[in-house]
C-alpha positions in Angstrom: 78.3 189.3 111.8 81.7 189.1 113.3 80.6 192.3 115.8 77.4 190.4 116.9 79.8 187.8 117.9 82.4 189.8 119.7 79.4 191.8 121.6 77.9 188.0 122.3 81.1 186.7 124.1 81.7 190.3 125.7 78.1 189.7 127.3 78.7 186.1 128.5 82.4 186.1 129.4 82.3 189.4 131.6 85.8 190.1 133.0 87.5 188.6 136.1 86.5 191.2 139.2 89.2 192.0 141.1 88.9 193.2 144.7 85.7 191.0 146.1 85.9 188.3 148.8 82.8 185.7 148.3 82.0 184.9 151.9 79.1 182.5 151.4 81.2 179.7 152.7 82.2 182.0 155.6 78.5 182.6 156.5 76.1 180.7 159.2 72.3 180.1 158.3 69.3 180.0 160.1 66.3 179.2 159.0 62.8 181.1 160.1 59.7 179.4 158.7 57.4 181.7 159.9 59.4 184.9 159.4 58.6 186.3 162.7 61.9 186.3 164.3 63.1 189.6 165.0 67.1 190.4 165.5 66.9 190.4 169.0 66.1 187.0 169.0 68.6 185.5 166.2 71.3 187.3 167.9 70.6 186.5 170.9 73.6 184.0 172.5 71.1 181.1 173.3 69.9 180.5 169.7 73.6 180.5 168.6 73.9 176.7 168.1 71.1 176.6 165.5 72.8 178.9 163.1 74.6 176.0 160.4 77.7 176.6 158.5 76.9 177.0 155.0 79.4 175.3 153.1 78.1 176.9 150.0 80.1 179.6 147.9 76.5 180.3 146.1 74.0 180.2 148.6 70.9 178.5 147.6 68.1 177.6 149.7 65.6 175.5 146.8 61.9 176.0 146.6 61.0 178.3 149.6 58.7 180.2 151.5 60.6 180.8 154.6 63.0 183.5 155.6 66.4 182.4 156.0 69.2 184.9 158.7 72.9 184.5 157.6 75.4 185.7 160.0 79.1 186.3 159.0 82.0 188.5 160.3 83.7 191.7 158.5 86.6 193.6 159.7 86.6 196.4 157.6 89.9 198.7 158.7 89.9 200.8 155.7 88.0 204.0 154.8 83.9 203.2 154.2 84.9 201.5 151.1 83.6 198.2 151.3 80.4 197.0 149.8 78.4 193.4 150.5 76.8 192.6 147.6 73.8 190.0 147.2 74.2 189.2 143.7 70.7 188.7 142.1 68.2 191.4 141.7 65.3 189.0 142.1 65.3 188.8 146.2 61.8 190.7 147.6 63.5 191.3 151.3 66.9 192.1 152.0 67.7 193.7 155.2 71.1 194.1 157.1 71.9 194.4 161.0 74.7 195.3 162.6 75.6 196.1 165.8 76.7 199.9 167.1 78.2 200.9 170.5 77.2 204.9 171.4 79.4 206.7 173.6 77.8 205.6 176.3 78.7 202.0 175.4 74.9 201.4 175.1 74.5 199.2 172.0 72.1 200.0 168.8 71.1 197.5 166.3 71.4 199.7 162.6 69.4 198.2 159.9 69.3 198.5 156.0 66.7 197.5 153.6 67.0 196.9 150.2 65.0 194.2 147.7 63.0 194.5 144.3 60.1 195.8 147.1 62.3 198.7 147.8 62.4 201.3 145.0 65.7 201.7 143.4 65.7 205.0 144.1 65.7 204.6 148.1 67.8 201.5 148.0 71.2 201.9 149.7 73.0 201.6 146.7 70.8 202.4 143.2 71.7 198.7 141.7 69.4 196.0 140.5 71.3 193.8 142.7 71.2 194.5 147.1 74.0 196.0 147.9 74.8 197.2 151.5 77.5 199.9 152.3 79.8 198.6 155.1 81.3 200.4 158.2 84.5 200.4 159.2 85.3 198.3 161.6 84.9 195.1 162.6 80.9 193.9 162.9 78.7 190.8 163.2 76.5 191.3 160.4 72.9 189.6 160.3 71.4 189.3 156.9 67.8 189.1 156.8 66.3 187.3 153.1 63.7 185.6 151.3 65.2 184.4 148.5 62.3 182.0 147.5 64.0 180.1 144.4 66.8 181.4 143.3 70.8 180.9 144.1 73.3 184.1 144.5 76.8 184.8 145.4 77.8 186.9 148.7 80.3 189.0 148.0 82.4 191.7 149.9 83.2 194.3 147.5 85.9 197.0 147.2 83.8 200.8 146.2 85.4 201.7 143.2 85.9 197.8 142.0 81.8 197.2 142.4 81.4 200.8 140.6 83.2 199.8 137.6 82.1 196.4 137.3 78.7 198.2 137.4 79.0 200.1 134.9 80.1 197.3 132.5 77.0 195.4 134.0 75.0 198.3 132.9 76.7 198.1 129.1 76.4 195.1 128.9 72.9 195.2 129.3 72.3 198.1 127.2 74.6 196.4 124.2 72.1 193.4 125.1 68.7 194.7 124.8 69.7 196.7 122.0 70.7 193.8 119.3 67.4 192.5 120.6 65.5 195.4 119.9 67.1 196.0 116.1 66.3 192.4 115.4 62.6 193.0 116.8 62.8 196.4 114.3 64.7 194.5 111.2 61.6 192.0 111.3 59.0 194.0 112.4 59.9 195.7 108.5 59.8 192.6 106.9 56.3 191.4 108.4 54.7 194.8 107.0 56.8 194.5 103.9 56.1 190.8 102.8 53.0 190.0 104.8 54.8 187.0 106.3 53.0 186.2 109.8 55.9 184.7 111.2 57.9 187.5 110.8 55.7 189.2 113.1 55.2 186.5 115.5 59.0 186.5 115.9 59.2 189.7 117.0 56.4 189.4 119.9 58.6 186.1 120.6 61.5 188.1 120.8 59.9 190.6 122.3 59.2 188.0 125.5 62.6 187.4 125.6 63.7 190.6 126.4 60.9 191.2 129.4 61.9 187.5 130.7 65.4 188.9 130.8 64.6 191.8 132.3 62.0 190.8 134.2 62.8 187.8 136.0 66.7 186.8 135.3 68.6 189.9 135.2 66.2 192.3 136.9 67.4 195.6 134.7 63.9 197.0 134.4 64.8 198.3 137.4 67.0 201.0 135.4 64.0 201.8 133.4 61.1 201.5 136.0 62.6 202.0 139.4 59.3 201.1 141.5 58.1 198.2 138.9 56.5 194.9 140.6 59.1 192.1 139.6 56.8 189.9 141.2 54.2 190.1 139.4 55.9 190.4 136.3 58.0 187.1 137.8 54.4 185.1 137.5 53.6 186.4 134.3 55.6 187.1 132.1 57.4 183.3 131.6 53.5 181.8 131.3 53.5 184.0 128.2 56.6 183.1 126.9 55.0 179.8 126.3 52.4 180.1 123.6 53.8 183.0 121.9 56.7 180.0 121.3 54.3 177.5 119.9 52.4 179.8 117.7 55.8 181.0 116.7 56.4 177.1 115.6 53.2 176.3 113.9 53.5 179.6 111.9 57.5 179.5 110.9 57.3 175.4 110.4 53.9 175.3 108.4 53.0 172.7 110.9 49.6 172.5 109.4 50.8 172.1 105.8 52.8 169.4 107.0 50.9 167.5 110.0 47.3 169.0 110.5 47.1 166.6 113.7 49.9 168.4 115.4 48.8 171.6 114.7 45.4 171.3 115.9 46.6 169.7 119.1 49.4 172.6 119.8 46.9 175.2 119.1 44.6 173.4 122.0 47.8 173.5 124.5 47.8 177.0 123.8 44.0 178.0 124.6 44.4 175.9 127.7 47.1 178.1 129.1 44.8 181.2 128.6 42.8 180.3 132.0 45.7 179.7 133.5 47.4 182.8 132.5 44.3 184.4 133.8 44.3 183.0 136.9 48.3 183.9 138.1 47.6 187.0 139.9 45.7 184.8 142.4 47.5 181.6 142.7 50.0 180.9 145.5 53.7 181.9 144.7 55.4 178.7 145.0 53.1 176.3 143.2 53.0 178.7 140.3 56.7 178.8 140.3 57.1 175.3 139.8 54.2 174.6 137.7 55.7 177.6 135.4 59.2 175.4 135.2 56.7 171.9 134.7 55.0 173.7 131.9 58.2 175.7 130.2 59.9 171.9 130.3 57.1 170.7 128.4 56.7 173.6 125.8 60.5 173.0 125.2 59.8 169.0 124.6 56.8 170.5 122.1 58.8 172.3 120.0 61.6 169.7 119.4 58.6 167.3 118.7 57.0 169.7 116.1 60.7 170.0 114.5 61.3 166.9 114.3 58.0 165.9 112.7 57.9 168.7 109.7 61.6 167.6 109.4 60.7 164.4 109.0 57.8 164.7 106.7 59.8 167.4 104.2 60.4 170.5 105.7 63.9 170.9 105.8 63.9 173.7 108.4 62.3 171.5 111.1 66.1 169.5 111.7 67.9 173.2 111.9 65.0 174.1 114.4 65.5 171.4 116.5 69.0 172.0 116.8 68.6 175.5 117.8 66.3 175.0 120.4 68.3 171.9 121.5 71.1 174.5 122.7 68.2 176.4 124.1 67.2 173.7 126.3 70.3 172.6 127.5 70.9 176.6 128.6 67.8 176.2 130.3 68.5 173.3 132.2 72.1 174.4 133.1 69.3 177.6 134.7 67.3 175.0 136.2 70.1 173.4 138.0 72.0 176.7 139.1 68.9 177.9 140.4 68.9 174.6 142.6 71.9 174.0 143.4 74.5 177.3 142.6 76.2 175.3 140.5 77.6 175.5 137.5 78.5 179.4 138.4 77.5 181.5 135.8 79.7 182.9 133.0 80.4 186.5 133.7 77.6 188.7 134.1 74.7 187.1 132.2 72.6 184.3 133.6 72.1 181.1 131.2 68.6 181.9 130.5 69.8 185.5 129.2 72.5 183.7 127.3 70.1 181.4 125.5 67.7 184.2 124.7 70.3 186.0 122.6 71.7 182.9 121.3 68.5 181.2 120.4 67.0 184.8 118.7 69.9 185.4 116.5 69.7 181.1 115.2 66.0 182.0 114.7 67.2 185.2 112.5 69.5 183.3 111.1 66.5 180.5 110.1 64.4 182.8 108.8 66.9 184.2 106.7 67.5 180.6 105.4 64.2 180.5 104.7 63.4 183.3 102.5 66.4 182.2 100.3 64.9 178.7 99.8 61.3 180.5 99.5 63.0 182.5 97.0 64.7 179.7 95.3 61.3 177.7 95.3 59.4 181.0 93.6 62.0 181.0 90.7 61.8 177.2 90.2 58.0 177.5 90.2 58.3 180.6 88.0 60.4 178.6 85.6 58.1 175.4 85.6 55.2 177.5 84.9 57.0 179.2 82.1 58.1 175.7 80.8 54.3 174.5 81.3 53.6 178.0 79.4 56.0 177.1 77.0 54.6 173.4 76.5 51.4 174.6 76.0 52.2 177.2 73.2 54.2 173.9 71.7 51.2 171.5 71.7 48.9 174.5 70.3 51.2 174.7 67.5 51.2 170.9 67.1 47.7 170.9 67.2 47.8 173.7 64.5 50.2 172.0 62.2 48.3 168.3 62.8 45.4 170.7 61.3 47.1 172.1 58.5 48.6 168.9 57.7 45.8 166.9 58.3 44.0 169.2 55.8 46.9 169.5 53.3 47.1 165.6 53.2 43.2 165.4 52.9 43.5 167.7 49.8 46.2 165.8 48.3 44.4 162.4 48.7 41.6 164.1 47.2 43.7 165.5 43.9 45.4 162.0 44.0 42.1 160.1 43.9 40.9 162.5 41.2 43.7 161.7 39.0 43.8 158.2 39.3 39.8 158.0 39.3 39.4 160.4 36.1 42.3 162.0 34.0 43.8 158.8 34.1 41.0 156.8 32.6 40.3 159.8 30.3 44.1 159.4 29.0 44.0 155.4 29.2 40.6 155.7 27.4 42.3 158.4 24.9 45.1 155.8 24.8 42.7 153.1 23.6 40.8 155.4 20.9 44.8 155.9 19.6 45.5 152.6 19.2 42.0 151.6 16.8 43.0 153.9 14.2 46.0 153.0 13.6 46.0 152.4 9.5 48.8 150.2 8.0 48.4 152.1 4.9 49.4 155.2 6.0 52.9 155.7 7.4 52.7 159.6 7.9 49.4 158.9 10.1 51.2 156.0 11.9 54.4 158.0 13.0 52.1 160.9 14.5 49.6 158.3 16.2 53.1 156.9 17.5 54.1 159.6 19.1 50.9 160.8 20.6 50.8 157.6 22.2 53.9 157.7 23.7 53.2 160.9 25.0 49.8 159.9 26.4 51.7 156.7 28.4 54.3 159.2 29.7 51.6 161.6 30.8 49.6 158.5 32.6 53.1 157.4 34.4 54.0 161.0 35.3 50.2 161.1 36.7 50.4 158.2 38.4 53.9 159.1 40.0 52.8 162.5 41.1 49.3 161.0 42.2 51.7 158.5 44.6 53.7 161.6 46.0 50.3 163.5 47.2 49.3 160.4 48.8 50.1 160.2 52.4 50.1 156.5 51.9 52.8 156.7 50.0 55.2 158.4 52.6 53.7 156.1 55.3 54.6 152.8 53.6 57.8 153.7 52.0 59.4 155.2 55.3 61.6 158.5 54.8 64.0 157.0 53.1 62.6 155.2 50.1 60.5 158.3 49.5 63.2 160.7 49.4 64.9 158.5 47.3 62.2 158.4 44.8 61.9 161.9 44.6 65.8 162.1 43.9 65.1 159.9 41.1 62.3 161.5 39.3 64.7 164.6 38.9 67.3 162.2 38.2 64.8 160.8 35.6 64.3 164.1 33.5 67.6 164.4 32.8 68.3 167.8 33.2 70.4 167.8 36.6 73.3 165.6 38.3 72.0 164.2 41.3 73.4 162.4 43.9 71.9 160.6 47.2 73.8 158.9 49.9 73.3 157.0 52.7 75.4 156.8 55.9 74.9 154.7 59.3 71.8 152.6 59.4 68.4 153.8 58.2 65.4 153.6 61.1 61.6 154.4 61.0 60.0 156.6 63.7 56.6 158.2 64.0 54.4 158.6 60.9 53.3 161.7 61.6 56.9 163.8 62.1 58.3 161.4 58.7 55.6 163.0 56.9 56.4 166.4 58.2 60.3 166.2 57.1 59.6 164.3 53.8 56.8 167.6 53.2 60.4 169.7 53.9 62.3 167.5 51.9 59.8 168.0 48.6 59.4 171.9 49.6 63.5 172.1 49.3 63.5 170.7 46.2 60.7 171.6 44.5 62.6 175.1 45.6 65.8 174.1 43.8 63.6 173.2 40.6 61.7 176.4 40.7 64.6 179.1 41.6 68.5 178.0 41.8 69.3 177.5 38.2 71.7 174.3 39.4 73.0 171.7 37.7 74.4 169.5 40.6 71.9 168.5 43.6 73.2 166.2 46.4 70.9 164.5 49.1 73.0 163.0 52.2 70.9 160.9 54.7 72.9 160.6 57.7 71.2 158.1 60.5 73.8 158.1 63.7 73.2 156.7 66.6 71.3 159.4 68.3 70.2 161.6 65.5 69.2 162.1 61.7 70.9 164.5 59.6 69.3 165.0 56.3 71.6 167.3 53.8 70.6 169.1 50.6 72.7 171.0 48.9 72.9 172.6 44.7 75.2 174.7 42.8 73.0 176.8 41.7 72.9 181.1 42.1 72.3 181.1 45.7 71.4 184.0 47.5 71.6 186.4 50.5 69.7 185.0 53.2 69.5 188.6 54.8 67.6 189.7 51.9 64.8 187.1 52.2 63.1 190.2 55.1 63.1 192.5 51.9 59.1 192.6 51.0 59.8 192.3 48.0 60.8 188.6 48.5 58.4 188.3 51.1 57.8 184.6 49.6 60.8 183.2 49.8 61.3 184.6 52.9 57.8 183.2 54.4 58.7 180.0 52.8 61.8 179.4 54.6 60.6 180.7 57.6 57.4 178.1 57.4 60.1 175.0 57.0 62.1 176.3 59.8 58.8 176.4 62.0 57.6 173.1 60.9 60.8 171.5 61.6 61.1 173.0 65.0 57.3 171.6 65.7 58.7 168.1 65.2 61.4 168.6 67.6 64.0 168.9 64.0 66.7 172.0 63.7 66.7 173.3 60.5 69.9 175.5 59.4 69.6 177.3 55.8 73.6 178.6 54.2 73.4 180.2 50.7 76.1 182.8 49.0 75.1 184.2 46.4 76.8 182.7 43.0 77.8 179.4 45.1 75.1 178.0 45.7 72.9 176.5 49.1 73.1 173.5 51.4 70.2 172.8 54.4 70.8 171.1 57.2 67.9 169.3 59.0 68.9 167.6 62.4 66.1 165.5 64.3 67.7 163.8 67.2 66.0 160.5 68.4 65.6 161.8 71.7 62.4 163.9 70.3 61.3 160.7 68.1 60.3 157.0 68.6 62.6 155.7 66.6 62.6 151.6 65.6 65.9 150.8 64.3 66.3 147.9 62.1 67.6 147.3 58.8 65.4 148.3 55.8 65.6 146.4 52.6 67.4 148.6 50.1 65.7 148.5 46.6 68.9 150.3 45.2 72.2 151.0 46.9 73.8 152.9 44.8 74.3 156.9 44.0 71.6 158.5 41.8 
């Protein structure tokens, strides 16, 4: 980037010339309307008073048709080294007189033709510019021109001075065209790479640019064409500048994403240049010429209008649009005014139009490089939505799956709960009953035994009753989480063959049914596990309600084991079992951590926070409130 950049201010700084006189303020002008006057007649003494000073250092004559004669003096007393130099290369006629003396002392006008009309190759001097060698001596020179719109300087030049500052001219020029060209390659890549129109249409764009600069402004195509038609290519060639701009816009901007109305209407002011397009060859030079700068004014205002509306409706790249092209169309008036008036001069060798064209294609580069980054950025944010949508969607299957499975395991529980409160136990109470008639006072033996089955028959009908409570979802639902752990704590508290312990911390809140029902389901699954296969004689339940989060804590001293060795097929299970609460718990939005060594025992961990919950804190009425 920093090359671009030193080759950018090489182009438009240029070096102080050394060895050049500008005698435009030394000149006399004459204007001929008709173009008939021939250079007896200008230089003839009578006519003398109606040659003007110029008092211009850049000559500049406006929107013209006529001819224009300048007359200035040289004294050239050195070898034939000195030059006269009309800078611009876009001046049709050119032609020098002078005045000779023969031996005789008979005097001979010698004339020298040069303009874009004049192939480079017969020119005087092979430059894009006219340049006229000098004689020695000193001579009243007549300069013959039709310079229709455009300013120049008149300079008298030393040989080897003009030849160098040539040659830079020339690099310059080549360095020029050639950073224009590589971007027109880089992007003419990416357009068949990535299928991105605008890619292409910013290299026809650019493309434009280079023939307006070397077409109309700078003249250079000379070099490449030495007998090419700058006129023509002087109607043409800004006329297509124009909707290969605005297509440029709609395409880079997404106009009609953004603002279908605008893009409908610029595509319109496109189609209607076509006719005109078509019609150039054929249309008189000077209206063309300022309905080309009319037109190119108003394509300018477009574009700023159709930046500043996708800007304003979302589309970021519409401001940093606008403010390229806003440098753009200040160059382009600075053009517009030189052109008219020869002022301001220009900065070294490059016109402002030239200047602008490089400028403005290496912003628009630098755009559309901006752009694929946040096109980029905007594909991985979309790729991640979609993957969290993906993601969600697995989830909610799952929950769907589980609400199944649960719904179905619940529906089979009520059903077994019904069952034994509906028939074994009326079979036991009704067993119960049949006890309790034959009793016989006489018979104490018989009394003891009836005694005894009774008592086992109640204890059968309370632990029937109690496990017909636990399969009913009901029983979760109305209790809340904590009451029904509790009570599960205190049926294995109630057997007598373990130590228990349950705890509550912070303050205990309800949330929804359905994910209370889930952890309680975890909650009996631990320890029925503890029952069935940890030989302990200590178990501990901590419910810890904080602020944010529930922490529910289970933990036995029993044998413990190695949680690596749950994979072994053998205890496939165990293994599917803990893998089924880990699942379930991370359904309802609950962590579930398992640590066991073997000989020490195991604690689980089940975290829920509140954030994946709706919880309802308030303060629950504590049947008991102390340790089991």
């Amino acid at each position: 980037m920093k090359s671009i950049l030193l080759l950018l201010l090489l182009a438009v700084s240029g070096y102080p010339a050394i060895g050049q006189v500008n005698i435009g303020r030394q000149s006399a002008v004459l204007e001929d309307k008709t173009g008939n006057m021939t250079i007896l007649q200008v230089s003839d003494p009578a006519i003398t008073h109606r040659f003007t000073p110029s008092q211009q250092s850049i000559l500049h004559f406006g929107f013209t048709n006529s001819f224009y004669w300048l007359r200035f003096t040289v004294d050239n007393r050195g070898a034939d080294s000195l030059l006269l130099q009309l800078k611009h290369a876009f001046v049709p006629d050119a032609e020098l007189y002078y005045e000779e003396f023969g031996p005789t002392g008979i005097s001979n006008w010698i004339a020298t033709r040069s303009g874009f009309r004049v192939p480079l190759d017969q020119k005087p001097v092979m430059d894009a510019d006219q340049v006229f060698p000098l004689p020695r001596g000193s001579h009243v020179y007549y300069l013959r021109i039709r310079p229709y719109v455009h300013a120049f300087p008149l300079l008298v030049r030393e040989k080897k001075d003009f030849e160098v500052q040539s040659a830079r001219q020339k690099m310059i020029y080549g360095i020029y065209a050639g950073l224009l060209l590589f971007a027109i390659a880089i992007n003419l890549f990416l357009f068949f790479s990535f299928r991105k129109s605008y890619y292409g249409y910013y290299a026809v764009l650019v493309f434009l640019y280079i023939l307006s600069s070397a077409l109309v402004m700078e003249g250079y195509a000379v070099y490449f064409f030495p007998r090419i038609d700058l006129m023509f290519w002087y109607r043409l060639v800004p006329v297509l500048d124009m909707p290969a701009l605005i297509i440029y816009c709609l395409a880079f901007l997404e106009v009609k994403k953004y603002d279908p109305r605008l893009y409908n209407f610029s595509l319109y002011c496109c189609i209607t240049l076509l006719p005109y397009i078509l019609a150039l060859p054929f249309l008189p030079l000077m209206p063309v010429l300022v309905l080309n700068q009319l037109l190119a004014l108003g394509v300018f205002i477009l574009a700023i209008v159709i930046g500043l509306r996708t800007g304003k409706r979302g589309n970021r790249l519409g401001y940093y649009f606008v403010t390229a092209y806003s440098i753009w169309f200040v160059l382009i008036n600075m053009e517009l005014i030189y052109i008219q008036t020869g002022r301001p001069p220009h900065i070294g060798e490059m016109s402002y139009v030239s200047i602008a064209i490089f400028i403005e294609a290496f912003l628009l580069a630098y755009l559309q490089v901006r752009r694929f980054q946040w096109e980029k950025e905007a594909d991985q944010r979309q790729q991640e939505a979609m993957q969290q949508r993906i993601n969600r969607m697995q989830q909610e299957y799952q929950q769907e799956i589980l609400n199944s499975r649960q719904e179905m395991q619940e529906e089979t529980f009520l059903q077994i709960s019904q069952e034994i409160h509906d028939n074994i136990g009326q079979i036991l109470s009704l067993a119960k009953l049949h006890l309790a008639t034959m009793d016989s006072p006489g018979n104490t033996v018989l009394q003891s035994k009836i005694r005894e089955t009774k008592n086992l028959v109640a204890k059968a009908i309370h632990d029937l009753r109690t496990l017909s409570h636990r399969l009913n979802t009901d029983y979760v639902t109305d209790l809340g989480l904590y009451d029904a752990v509790r009570r599960e704590v205190d049926i294995i508290a109630r057997s007598g063959a373990y130590q228990t312990s349950y705890r509550l911390d912070g303050v205990p809140c309800r949330f929804d049914a359905q994910k209370e029902l889930v952890l309680f389901r975890i909650v009996q699954e631990l320890l029925n596990n503890i029952l069935k296969h940890a030989r302990a004689k200590v178990i501990s339940v901590v419910l810890n309600y904080r602020p944010d989060s529930l922490y529910v804590t289970i933990a036995d001293d029993g044998q413990g084991f190695d949680p690596e060795a749950i994979a072994i097929p053998t205890r496939e299970e165990t293994g599917l079992g803990i893998r089924s609460m880990n699942h379930r718990a991370g359904l309802i939005g609950a962590d579930f951590q398992l640590t066991s060594t073997v000989g020490e025992g195991t604690v689980a961990t089940i975290h829920i926070p509140f954030s994946s919950v709706t919880a309802h804190h308030h303060q629950l009425h504590l049947a008991e409130n102390h340790p089991l």
